[in-house]
C-alpha positions in Angstrom: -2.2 -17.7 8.1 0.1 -14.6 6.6 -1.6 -11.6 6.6 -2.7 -11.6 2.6 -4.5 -14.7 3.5 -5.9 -13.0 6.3 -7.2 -10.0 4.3 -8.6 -12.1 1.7 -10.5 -14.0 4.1 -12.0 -11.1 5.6 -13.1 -10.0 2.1 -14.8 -13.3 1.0 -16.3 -13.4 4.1 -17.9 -10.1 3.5 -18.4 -11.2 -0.2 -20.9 -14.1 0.8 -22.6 -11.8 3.3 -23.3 -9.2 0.6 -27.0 -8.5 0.3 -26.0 -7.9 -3.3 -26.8 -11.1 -5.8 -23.0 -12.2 -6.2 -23.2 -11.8 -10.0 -23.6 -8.3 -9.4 -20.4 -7.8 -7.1 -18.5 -9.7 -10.1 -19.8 -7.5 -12.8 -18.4 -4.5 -10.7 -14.8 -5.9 -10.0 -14.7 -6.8 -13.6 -15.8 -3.0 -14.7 -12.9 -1.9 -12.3 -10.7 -4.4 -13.9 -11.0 -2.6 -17.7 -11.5 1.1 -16.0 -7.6 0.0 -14.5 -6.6 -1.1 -18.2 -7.8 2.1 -19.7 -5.2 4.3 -17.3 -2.3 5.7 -18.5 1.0 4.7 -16.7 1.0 8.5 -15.0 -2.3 7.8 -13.3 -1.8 4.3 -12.5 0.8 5.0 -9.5 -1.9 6.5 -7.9 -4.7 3.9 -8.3 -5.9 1.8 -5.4 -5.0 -1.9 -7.0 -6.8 -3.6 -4.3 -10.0 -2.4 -5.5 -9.6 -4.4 -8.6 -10.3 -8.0 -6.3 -11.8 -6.4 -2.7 -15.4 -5.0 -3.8 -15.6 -3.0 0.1 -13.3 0.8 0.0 -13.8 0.9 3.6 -11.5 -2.4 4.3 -7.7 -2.5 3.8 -4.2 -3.6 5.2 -3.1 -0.1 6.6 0.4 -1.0 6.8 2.1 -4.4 6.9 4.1 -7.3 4.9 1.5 -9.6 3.0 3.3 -12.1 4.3 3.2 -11.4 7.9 2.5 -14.6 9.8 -1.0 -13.9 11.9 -1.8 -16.0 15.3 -2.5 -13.1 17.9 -4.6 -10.3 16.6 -5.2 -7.0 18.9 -9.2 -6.3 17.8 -10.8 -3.3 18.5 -13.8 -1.1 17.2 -11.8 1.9 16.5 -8.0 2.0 16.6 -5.9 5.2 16.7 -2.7 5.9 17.9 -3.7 5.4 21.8 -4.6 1.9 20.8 -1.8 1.0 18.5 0.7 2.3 21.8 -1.3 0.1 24.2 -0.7 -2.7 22.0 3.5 -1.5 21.6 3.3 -1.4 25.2 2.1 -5.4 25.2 4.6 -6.1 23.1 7.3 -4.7 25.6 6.4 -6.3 28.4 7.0 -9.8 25.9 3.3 -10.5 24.7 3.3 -11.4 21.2 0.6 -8.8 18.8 1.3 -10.4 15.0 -2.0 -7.5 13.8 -3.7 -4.6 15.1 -7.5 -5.1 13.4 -9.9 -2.2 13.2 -13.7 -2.3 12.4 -14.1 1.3 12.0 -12.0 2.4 8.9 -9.1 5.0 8.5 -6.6 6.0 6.0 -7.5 5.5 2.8 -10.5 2.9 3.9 -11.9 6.5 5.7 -11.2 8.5 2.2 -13.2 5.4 0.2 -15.7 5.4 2.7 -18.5 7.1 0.4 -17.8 4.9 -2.1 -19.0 1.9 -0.6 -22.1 3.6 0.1 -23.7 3.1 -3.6 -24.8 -0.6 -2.5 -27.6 1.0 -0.5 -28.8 1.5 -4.2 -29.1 -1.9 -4.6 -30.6 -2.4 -1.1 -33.8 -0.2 -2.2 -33.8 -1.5 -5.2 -34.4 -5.1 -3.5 -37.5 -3.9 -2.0 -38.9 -2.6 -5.1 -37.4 1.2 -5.5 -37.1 2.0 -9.3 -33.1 1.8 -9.7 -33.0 5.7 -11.1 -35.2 6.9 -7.9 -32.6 4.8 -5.6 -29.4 6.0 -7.6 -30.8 9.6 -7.7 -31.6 9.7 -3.6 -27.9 8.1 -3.1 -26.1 9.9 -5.0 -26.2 13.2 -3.2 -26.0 12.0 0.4 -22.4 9.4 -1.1 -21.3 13.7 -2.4 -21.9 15.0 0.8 -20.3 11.7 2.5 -17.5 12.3 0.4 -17.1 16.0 0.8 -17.2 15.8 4.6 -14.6 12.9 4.9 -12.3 15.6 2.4 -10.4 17.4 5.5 -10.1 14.7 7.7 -6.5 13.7 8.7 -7.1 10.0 7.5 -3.7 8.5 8.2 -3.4 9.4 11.7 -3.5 5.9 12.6 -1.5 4.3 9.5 1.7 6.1 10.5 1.7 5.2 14.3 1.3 1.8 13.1 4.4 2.2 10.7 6.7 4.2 13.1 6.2 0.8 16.0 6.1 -1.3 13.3 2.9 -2.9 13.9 0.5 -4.3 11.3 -2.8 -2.3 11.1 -5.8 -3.4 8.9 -9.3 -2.6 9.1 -12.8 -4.4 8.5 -15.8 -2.5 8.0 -18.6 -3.5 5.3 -17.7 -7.2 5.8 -18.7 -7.3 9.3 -21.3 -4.9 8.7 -23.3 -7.9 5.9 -22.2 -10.6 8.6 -24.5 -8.9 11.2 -27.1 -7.7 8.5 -27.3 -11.2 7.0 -27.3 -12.9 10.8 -30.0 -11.0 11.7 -32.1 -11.2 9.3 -32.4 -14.4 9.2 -33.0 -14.5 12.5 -36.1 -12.3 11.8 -37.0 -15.0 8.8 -37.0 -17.4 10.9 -38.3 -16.4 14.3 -41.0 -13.8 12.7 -41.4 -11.5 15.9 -44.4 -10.2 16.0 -44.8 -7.0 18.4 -41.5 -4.8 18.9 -41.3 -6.0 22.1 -40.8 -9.3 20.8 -37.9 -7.8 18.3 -36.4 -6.3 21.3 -36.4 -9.5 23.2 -34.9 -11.4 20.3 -32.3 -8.9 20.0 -31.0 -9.4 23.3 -30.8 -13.8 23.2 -27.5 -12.2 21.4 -24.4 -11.9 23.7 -23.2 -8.9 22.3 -26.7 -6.7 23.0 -26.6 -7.9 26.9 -22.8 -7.5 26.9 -24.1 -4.0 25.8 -26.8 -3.5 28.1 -24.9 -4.4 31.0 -22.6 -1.3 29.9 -25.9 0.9 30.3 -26.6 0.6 26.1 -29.3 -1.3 25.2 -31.6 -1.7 22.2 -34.5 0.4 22.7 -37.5 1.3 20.3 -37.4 5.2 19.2 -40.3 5.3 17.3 -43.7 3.0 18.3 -44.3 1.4 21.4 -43.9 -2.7 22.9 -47.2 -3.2 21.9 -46.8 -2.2 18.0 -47.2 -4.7 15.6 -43.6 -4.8 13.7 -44.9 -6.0 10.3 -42.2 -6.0 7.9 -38.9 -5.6 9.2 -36.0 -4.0 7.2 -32.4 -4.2 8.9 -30.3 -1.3 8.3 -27.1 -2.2 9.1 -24.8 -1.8 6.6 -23.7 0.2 3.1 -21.2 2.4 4.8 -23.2 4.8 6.7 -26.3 6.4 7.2 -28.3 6.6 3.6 -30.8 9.4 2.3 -33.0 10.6 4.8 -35.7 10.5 1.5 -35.6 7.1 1.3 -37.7 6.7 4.1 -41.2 7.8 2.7 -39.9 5.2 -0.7 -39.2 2.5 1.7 -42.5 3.2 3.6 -44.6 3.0 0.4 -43.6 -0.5 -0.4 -44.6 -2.0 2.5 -41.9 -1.5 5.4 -43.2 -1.1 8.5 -40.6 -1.1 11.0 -36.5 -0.7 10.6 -34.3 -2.3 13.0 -30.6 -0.2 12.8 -27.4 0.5 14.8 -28.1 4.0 15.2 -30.1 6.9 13.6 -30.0 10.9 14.1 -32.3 12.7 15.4 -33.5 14.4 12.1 -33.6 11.0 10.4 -35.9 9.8 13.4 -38.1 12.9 12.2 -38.3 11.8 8.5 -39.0 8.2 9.7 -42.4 9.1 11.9 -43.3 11.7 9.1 -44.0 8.1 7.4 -45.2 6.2 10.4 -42.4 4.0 10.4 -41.5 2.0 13.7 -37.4 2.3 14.4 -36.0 0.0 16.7 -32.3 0.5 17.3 -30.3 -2.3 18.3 -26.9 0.3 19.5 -23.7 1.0 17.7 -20.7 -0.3 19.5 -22.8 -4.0 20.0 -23.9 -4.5 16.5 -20.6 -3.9 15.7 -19.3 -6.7 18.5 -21.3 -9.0 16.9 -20.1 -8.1 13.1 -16.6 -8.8 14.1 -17.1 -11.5 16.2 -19.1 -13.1 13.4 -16.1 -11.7 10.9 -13.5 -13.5 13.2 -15.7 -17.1 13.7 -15.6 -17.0 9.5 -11.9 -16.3 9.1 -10.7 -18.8 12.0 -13.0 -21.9 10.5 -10.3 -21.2 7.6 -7.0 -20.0 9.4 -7.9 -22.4 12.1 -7.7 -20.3 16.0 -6.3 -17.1 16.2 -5.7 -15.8 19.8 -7.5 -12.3 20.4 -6.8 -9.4 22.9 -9.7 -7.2 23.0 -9.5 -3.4 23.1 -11.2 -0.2 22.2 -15.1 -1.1 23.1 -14.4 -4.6 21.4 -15.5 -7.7 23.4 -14.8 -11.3 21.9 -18.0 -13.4 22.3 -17.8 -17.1 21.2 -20.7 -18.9 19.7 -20.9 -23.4 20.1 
């Protein structure tokens, strides 16, 4: 599979994971499509073109030929210029690295972070949040997303990849739905009833007691074993962390406990002003199982791709 192949995969992957109906991710590429028509030539050197068919900012090919043959792939959760060196430093020693892949973004996935952020929007709106309460909550906390991400040296990575020559792509919000959708369907089906029983459902997955046995484990932050867990929202994906007001909307329509990769600590305060259960399942292993979910998707289409692990990443294969 060449690397265009590869990306595209990763992006329809995400695309059929989306907790968006797909007529909505459609209407938005097509949108993007005639916003692109409407530039003049001056501004559209400086337009991102891959937005007009990839519907996720915070995923990209960093640096490399679209037609870069891929059957060894470095993975890792976040890749920097230590990484992209260890892998140089394979590749010297005669092991063959055809793609350096990312989960966390940077470069110009980092700068488009925020943007990716408005599908929360649609998230609340699921559960019953009136569309102008969930774009008006959003849209400050995607501003101050946006602002914060402003300073940050975003192609740190990028040109280390470019001065060893090494292909450098990140996946974000696609593994981010794979985990979200995996999960809760898991929670559909299985219907745990105490938190305890969340927590013991969490770890039947290789990922969470790849993670406990590092000392980080899913743990409950707000109730107790014995709490009933009701309805269960997953928060794990949308870019980052959403409004912290959200929480007393959410609460009002009947959500009783959210299951997440992490939370702060003033978000934990919002969420027990509401009497909301949070259960977090840990960062680092919900994002194993993302990618590890992201690869099983692309290989039943490339066929099997060999992986080196790196950077918190561990490679966990499902019959």
């Amino acid at each position: 599979m060449k690397l265009a192949a590869f990306y595209r995969a990763v992006i329809a992957a995400g695309m059929a994971a989306d907790p968006r109906p797909r007529k909505h991710i459609q209407n938005e590429l097509v949108r993007r499509k005639k916003a692109f028509a409407d530039l003049d030539e001056a501004d559209r050197q400086y337009h991102d073109k891959d937005c007009l068919f990839n519907p996720y900012s915070d995923t990209r090919v960093l640096f490399g030929a679209d037609t870069t043959e891929i059957g060894r792939v470095m993975v890792g959760i976040d890749i920097d210029a230590g990484e992209l060196a260890v892998a140089d430093g394979l590749r010297q020693k005669g092991e063959k690295i055809d793609l350096v892949l990312a989960h966390h973004p940077s470069g110009r996935a980092l700068a488009g972070l925020h943007d990716v952020m408005r599908m929360q929007v649609d998230i609340l709106h699921s559960l019953g949040v009136p569309i102008s309460a969930a774009e008006g909550m959003m849209e400050g906390r995607v501003k101050e997303i946006e602002r914060r991400l402003l300073p940050a040296n975003h192609n740190r990575a990028g040109d280390a990849a470019r001065l060893l020559d090494l292909p450098l792509m990140c996946a974000h919000t696609p593994a981010d739905n794979l985990v979200s959708l995996h999960l809760q369907n898991r929670f559909a089906k299985e219907k745990p009833y105490r938190l305890g029983d969340v927590l013991e459902m969490l770890m039947a997955e290789p990922e969470y007691q790849d993670g406990a046995r590092s000392g980080i484990r899913p743990r409950i932050l707000l109730g107790g074993k014995e709490r009933r867990a009701g309805n269960i929202m997953l928060e794990m994906t949308g870019g980052t962390s959403g409004a912290k007001e959200a929480f007393a909307q959410i609460a009002s329509r009947g959500v009783d406990t959210i299951v997440g990769m992490h939370i702060s600590d003033d978000y934990r305060k919002e969420a027990k002003k509401h009497h909301l259960n949070v259960v977090i399942a840990g960062h680092i292993s919900s994002d194993n199982l993302g990618m590890n979910l992201l690869l099983d998707e692309v290989m039943a289409k490339a066929g099997a791709i060999e992986i080196v692990a790196v950077s918190g990443f561990r490679r966990c294969l499902r019959s």
